[in-house]
PLY file of the C-alpha trace (Angstrom):
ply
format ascii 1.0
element vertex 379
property float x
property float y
property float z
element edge 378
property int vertex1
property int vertex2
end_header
-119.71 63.22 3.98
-118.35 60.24 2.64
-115.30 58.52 4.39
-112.81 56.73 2.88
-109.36 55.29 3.49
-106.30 57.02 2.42
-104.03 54.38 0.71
-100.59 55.51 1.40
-97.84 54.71 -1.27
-94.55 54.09 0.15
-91.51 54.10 -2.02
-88.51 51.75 -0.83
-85.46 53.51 -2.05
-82.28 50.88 -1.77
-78.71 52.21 -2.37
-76.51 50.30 -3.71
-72.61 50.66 -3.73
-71.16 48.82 -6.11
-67.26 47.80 -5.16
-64.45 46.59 -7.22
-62.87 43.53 -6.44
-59.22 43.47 -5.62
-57.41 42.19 -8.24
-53.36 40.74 -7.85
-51.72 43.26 -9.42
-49.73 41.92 -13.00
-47.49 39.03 -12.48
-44.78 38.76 -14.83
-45.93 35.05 -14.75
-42.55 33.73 -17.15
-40.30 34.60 -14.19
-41.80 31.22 -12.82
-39.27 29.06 -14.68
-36.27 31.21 -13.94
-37.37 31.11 -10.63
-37.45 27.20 -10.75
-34.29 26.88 -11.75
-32.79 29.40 -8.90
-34.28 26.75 -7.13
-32.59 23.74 -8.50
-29.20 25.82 -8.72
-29.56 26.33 -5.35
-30.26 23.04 -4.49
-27.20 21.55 -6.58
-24.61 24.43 -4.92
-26.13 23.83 -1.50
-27.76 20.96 -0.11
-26.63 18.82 -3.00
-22.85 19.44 -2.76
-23.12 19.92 0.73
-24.82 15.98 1.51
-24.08 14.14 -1.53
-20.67 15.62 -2.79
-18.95 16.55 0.21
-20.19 13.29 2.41
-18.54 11.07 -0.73
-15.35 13.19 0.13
-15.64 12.62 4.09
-16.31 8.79 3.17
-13.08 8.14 0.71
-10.96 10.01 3.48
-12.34 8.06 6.24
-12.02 5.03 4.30
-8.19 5.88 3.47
-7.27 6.43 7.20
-8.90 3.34 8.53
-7.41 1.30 5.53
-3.49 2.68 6.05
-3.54 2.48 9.83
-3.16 6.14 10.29
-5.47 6.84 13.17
-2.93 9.59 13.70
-4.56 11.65 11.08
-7.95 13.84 11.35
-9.37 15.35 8.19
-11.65 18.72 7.51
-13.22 18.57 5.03
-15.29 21.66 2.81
-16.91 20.65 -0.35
-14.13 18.67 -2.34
-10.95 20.41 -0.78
-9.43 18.19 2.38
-7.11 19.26 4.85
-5.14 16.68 6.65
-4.11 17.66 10.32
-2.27 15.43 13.35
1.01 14.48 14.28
2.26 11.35 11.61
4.73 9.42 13.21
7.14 10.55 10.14
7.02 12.89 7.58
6.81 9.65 4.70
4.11 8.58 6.21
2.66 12.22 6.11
3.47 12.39 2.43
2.13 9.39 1.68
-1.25 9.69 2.74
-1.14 13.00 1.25
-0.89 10.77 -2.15
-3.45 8.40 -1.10
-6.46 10.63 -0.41
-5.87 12.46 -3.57
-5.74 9.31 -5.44
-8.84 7.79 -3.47
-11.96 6.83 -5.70
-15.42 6.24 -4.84
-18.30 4.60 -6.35
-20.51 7.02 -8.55
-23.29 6.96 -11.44
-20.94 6.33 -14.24
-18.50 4.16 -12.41
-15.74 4.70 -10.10
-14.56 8.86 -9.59
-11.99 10.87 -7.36
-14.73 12.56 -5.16
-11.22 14.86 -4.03
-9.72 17.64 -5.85
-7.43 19.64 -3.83
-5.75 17.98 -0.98
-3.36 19.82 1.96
-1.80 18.82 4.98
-1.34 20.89 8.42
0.73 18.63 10.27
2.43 19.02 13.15
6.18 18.00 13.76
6.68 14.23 13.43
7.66 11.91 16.11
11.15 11.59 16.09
11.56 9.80 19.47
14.51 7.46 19.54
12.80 5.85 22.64
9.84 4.79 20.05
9.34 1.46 19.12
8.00 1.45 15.01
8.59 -0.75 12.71
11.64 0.63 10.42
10.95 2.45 7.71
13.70 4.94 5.67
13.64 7.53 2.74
17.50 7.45 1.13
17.55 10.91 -1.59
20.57 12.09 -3.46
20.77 15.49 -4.50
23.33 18.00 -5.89
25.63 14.91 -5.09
24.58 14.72 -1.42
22.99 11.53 -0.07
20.86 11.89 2.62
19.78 8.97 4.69
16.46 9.46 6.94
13.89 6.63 8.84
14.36 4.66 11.49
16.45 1.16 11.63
16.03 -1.64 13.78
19.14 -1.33 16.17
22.65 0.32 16.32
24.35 -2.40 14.15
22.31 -1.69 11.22
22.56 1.95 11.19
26.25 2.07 10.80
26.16 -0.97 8.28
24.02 1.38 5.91
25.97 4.31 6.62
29.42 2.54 5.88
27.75 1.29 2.47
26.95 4.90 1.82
30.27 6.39 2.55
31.77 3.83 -0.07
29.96 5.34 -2.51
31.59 8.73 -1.75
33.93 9.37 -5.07
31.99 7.32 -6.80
30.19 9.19 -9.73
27.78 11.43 -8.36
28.29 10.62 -4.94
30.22 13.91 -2.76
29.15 13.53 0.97
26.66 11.51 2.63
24.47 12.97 5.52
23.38 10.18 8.13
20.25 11.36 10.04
18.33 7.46 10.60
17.09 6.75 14.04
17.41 3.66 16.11
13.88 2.65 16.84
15.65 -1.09 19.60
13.64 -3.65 17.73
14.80 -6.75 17.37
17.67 -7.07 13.99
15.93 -8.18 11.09
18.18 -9.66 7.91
15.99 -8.95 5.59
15.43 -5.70 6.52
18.88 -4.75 6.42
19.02 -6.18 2.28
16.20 -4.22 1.54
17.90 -1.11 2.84
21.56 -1.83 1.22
19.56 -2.65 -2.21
18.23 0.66 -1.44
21.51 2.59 -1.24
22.66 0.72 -4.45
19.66 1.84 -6.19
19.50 5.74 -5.31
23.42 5.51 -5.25
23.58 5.41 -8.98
21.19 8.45 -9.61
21.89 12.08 -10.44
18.72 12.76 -8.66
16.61 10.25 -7.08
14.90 8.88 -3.69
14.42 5.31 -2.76
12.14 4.87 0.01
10.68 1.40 2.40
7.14 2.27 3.82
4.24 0.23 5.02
6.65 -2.79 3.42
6.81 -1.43 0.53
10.30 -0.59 -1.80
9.98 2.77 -3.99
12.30 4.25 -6.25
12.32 7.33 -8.17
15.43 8.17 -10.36
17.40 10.54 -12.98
20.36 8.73 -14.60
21.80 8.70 -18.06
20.27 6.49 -20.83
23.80 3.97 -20.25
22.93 3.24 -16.56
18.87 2.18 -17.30
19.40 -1.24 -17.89
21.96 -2.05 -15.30
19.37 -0.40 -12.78
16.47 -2.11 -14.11
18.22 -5.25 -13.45
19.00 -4.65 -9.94
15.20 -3.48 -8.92
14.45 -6.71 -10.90
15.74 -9.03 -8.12
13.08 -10.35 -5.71
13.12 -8.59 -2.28
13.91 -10.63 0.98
11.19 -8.99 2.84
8.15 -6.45 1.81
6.63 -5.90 -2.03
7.62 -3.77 -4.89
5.90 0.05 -4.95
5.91 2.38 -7.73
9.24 2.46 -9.67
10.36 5.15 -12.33
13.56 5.01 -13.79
13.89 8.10 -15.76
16.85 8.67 -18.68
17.71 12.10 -17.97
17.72 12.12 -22.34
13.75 11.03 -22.46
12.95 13.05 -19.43
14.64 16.40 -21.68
12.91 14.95 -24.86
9.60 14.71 -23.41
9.71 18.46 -21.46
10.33 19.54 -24.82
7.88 17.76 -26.72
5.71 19.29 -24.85
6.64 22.36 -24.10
6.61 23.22 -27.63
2.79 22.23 -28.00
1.19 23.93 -25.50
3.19 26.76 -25.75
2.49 27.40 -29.46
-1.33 26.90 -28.90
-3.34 27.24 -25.51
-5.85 24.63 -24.78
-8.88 26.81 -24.57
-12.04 26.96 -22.12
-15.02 28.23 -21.95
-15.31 32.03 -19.78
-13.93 31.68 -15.89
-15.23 27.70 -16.64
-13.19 24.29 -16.95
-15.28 23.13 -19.48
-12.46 22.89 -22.45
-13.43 24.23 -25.74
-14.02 21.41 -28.49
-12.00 23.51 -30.66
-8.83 22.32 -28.71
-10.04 18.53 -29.25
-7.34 18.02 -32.22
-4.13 19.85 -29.44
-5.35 17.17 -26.98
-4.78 14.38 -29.18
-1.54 15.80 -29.73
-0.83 15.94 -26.15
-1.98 12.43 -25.59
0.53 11.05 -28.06
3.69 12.90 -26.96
2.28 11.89 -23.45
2.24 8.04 -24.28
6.09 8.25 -25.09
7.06 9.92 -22.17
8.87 8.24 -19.45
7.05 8.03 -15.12
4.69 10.33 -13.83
3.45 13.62 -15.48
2.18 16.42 -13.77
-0.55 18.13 -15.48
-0.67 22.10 -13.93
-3.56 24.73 -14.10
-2.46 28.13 -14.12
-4.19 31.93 -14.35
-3.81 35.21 -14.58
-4.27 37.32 -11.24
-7.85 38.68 -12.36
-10.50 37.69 -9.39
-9.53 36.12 -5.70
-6.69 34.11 -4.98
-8.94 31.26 -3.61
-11.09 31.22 -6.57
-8.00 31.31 -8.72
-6.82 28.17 -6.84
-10.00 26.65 -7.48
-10.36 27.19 -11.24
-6.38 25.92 -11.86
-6.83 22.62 -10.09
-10.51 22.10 -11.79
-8.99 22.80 -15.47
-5.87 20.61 -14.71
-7.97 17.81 -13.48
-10.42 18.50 -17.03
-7.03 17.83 -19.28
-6.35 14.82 -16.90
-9.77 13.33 -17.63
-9.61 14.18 -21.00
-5.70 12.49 -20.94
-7.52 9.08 -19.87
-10.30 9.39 -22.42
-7.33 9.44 -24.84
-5.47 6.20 -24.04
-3.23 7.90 -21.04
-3.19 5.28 -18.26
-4.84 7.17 -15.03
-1.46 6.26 -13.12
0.73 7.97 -15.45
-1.35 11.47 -14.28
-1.48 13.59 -11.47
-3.26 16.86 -11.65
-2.49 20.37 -9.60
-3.58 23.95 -9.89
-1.45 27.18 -8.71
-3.51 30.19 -9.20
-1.80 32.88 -10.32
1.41 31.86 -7.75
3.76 31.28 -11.32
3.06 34.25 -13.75
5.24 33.77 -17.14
3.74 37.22 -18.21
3.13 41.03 -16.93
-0.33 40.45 -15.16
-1.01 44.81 -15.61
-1.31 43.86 -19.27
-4.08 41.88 -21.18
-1.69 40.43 -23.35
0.47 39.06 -20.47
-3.09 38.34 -18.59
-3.47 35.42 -21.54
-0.14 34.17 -21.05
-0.53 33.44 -17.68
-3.82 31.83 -18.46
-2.09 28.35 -19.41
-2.05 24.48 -18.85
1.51 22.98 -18.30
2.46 19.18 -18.55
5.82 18.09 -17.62
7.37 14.88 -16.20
7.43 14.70 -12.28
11.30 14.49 -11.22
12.80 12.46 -8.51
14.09 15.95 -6.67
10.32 16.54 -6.42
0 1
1 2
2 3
3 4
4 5
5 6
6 7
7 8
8 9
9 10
10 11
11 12
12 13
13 14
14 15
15 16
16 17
17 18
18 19
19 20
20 21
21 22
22 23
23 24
24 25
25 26
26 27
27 28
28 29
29 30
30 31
31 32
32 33
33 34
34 35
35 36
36 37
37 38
38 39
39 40
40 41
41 42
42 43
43 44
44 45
45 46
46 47
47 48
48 49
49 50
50 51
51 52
52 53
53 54
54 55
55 56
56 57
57 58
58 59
59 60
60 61
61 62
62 63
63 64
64 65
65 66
66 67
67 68
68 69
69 70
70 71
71 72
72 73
73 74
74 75
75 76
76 77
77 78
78 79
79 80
80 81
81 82
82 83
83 84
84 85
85 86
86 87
87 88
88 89
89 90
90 91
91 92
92 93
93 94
94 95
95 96
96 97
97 98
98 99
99 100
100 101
101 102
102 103
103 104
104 105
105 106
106 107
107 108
108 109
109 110
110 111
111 112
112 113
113 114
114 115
115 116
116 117
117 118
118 119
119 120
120 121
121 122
122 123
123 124
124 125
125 126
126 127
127 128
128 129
129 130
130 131
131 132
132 133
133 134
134 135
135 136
136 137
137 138
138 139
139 140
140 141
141 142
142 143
143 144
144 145
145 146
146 147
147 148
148 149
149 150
150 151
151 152
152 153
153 154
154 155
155 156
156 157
157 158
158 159
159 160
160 161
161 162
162 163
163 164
164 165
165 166
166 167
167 168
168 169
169 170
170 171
171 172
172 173
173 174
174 175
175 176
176 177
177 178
178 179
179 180
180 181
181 182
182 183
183 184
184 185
185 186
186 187
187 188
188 189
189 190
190 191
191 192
192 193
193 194
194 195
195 196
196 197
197 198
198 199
199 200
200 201
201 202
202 203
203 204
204 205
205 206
206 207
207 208
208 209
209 210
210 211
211 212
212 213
213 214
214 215
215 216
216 217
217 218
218 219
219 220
220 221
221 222
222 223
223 224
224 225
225 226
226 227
227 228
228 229
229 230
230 231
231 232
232 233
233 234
234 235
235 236
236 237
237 238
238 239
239 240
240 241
241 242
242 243
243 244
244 245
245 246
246 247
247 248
248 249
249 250
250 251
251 252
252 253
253 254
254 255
255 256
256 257
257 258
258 259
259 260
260 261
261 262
262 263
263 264
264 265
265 266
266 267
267 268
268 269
269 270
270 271
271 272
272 273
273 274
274 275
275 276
276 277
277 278
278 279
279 280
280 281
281 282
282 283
283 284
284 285
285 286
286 287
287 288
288 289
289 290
290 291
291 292
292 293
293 294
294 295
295 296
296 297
297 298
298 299
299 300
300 301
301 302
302 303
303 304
304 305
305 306
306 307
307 308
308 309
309 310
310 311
311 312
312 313
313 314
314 315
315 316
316 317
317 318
318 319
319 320
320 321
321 322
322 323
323 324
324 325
325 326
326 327
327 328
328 329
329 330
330 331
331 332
332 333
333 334
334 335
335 336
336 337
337 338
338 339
339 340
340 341
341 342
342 343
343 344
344 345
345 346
346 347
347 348
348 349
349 350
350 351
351 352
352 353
353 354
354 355
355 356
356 357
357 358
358 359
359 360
360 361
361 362
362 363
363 364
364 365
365 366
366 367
367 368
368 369
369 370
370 371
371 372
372 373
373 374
374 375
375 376
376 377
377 378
């Protein structure tokens, strides 16, 4: 019986499970742009306004306070919008630096710019110490033919030496009663002083409505007279002062000041000066209504005030916001035109001066208005 070997045949069975890779599920891949530019928008409303922007505002402030002595004065500051807080020593000098951080400019990439668009102050009372020792400074107004005599003068002597010239100007034209509120600050008498402050009295003295002012040295004089007195008064501001420099000076003809409301009254209220949707960007279509502007402006007499109104629609805040930005677009857009940058302060109110019914869309676009008019000496 043969033998033999039994070859046994295994079989190697291998499973294999096959398993799908996971795959990112569709990605709407043009979203990346928008997404990019969230990103940049963000960047530009945030950290660019925020260290750039804002930080040119804090600078120009800072730089205005250290420049005008008025260490007095602390400033908060959010975006472009400063608020002015401390205790000034008086309310002109308050005022006045009000006026000097709004019209501060800074060095930017197409030259120099006003970093600051809305400017408020929350001061508290000012000194009024007749124990305090300042160097005298005074703010003489006439109104309603009242003249009103404020600051502080060097000693007892001068005080009733510019009163008595005020009460002689009682009965005069325009002049009914005199109110004497100046403060003795016991320095030593100064002369010249004393001229500067009677030329002072003489000035405002022949105005229907006007304020003369001496601060940080400096004579101002803002007026409302008739056309016959201009030249006489021109003469007397003329004359070289004894002590201190000459300030800002407008002399206003109550007949140009009437003329130029007018003038422009009539164009803007025939024909809006359009901007884009919620925007300040103006509308080229209103190029041709700014030219316009510009030359009525150029024949107008001091300071204009160039005001951004709107209707109620939206916040108050952002109302605020959008009237100053479109009054400081026509301002720009003043300059480009020939308008000398002195001549032109901007301001927004909101929605705080409706002309028209705010329920109704009609008096919605009223409302919704630029307004340029010459800035008067009862101001």
């Amino acid at each position: 019986m043969a033998t033999f070997s039994l070859l046994q045949k295994r079989t190697v069975s291998r499973r294999v499970r096959f398993r799908s890779s996971r795959r990112v599920p569709f990605m709407p891949y043009g979203f990346v742009p928008a997404f990019g530019l969230l990103v940049l928008l963000w960047i530009g409303m945030g950290p660019f306004a925020k260290y750039v922007i804002e930080q040119s505002v804090i600078r120009a402030t800072e730089h205005v306070i250290a420049t005008n002595d008025a260490g007095w004065a602390r400033a908060a500051v959010s975006g472009q919008q400063v608020w002015l807080e401390g205790q000034p020593p008086t309310q002109m000098e308050g005022e006045q630096l009000v006026a000097l951080v709004r019209a501060a400019r800074m060095p930017a990439l197409f030259g120099e710019e006003r970093p600051v668009t809305r400017v408020r102050a929350r001061y508290g009372p000012a000194i009024t110490s007749p124990t305090a020792t300042r160097k005298p400074e005074w703010t003489f107004r006439v109104s309603g033919g009242v003249m009103r005599l404020e600051g502080t003068v060097p000693d007892e002597v001068t005080r009733s030496s510019l009163a008595a010239a005020a009460e002689g100007l009682v009965d005069a034209r325009n002049i009914t009663q005199v109110d004497d509120f100046l403060t003795v600050t016991h320095v030593a008498e100064d002369t010249a002083y004393t001229q500067v402050a009677l030329k002072g009295i003489t000035a405002v003295g022949q105005c229907d409505q006007g304020v003369a002012t001496f601060l940080n040295q400096e004579f101002s004089l803002r007026c409302e007279l008739p056309n016959t007195g201009v030249t006489a008064l021109q003469q007397l501001i003329a004359q070289p002062l004894p002590i201190g420099r000459l300030g800002n000076v407008d002399i206003l003809s109550n007949e140009a000041v009437a003329t130029c409301d007018s003038s422009l009254a009539d164009l803007l209220g025939g024909t809006h000066i359009e901007f884009a949707l919620a925007s300040a960007e103006i509308d080229p279509s209103s190029n041709g209504l700014l030219q316009s502007v510009a030359d009525a402006a150029a024949t107008c007499p001091g300071t204009l005030r160039i005001e951004g109104h709107t209707d109620s629609m939206g916040s108050a805040n952002a109302n605020e916001l959008l009237g100053d930005a479109r009054a400081e677009a026509v301002r720009e857009a003043l300059i480009a035109r020939g308008i000398p940058a002195d001549r032109l302060i901007a301001e927004g109110f909101g929605a705080r001066r409706p002309i028209g019914d705010n329920t109704t869309a009609e008096g919605r676009a009223h409302n919704r208005r630029i307004e340029i008019r010459v800035v008067r000496a009862s101001d």
